[in-house]
N, C-alpha and C positions, 0 to 999 in steps of 0.2 A: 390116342394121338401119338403119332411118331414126332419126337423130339431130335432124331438123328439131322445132323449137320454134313450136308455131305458137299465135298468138295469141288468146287466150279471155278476151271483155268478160262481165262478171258482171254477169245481170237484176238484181239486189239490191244495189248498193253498200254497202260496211260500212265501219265505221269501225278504225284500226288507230293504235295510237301508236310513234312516229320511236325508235326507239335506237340508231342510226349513223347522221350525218347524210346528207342527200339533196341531190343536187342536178342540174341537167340535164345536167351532165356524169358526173358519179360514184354508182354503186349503192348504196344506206345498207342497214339494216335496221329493218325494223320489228316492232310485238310484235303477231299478230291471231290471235284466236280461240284463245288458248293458248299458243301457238307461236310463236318468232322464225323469219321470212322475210326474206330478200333482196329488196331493190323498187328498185324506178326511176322516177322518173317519166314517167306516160305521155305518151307525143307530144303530144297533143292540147291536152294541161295545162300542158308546159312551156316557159319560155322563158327567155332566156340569166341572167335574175336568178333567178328560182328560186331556191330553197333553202329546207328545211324541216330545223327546229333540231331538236335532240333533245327529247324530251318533248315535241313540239307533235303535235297528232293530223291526220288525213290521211285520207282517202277509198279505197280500196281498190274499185276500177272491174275488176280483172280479171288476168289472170295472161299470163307464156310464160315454158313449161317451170315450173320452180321459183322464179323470180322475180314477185313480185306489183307490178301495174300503179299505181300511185298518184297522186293528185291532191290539191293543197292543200282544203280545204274551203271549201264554196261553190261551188266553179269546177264548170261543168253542162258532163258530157259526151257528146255525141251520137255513136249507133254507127251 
């Protein structure tokens, strides 16, 4: 069984709101499309200040595995 998690950018970015905090260190959770997920922000987004408060909303760029990919709003990311 391949356990590898491989990385899927989403054509469509959508919007999700923060409910455990994020930041470029540590996984938060967020609430998107119904459902609470696991996120992180993604590489491309983040940098050592990062951090996105609870209740503030976030960009939802893509996924691995179970964990959705995230980015502060506004910030464009190129795949």
């Amino acid at each position: 069984m391949n356990l590898t998690h491989t990385l899927e950018l989403f054509d469509t970015p959508k919007p999700a709101r923060v409910e455990c905090p994020i930041t470029a260190q540590l996984k938060g959770r967020v609430f998107y499309e119904g459902t609470y997920w696991p996120a992180r922000l993604y590489e491309a987004a983040a940098d050592a200040s990062s951090a996105l408060a609870v209740s503030s909303w976030v960009t939802v760029v893509g996924r691995q595995g179970l964990t959705l990919l995230v980015s502060p709003p506004g910030v464009t990311i190129c795949a």
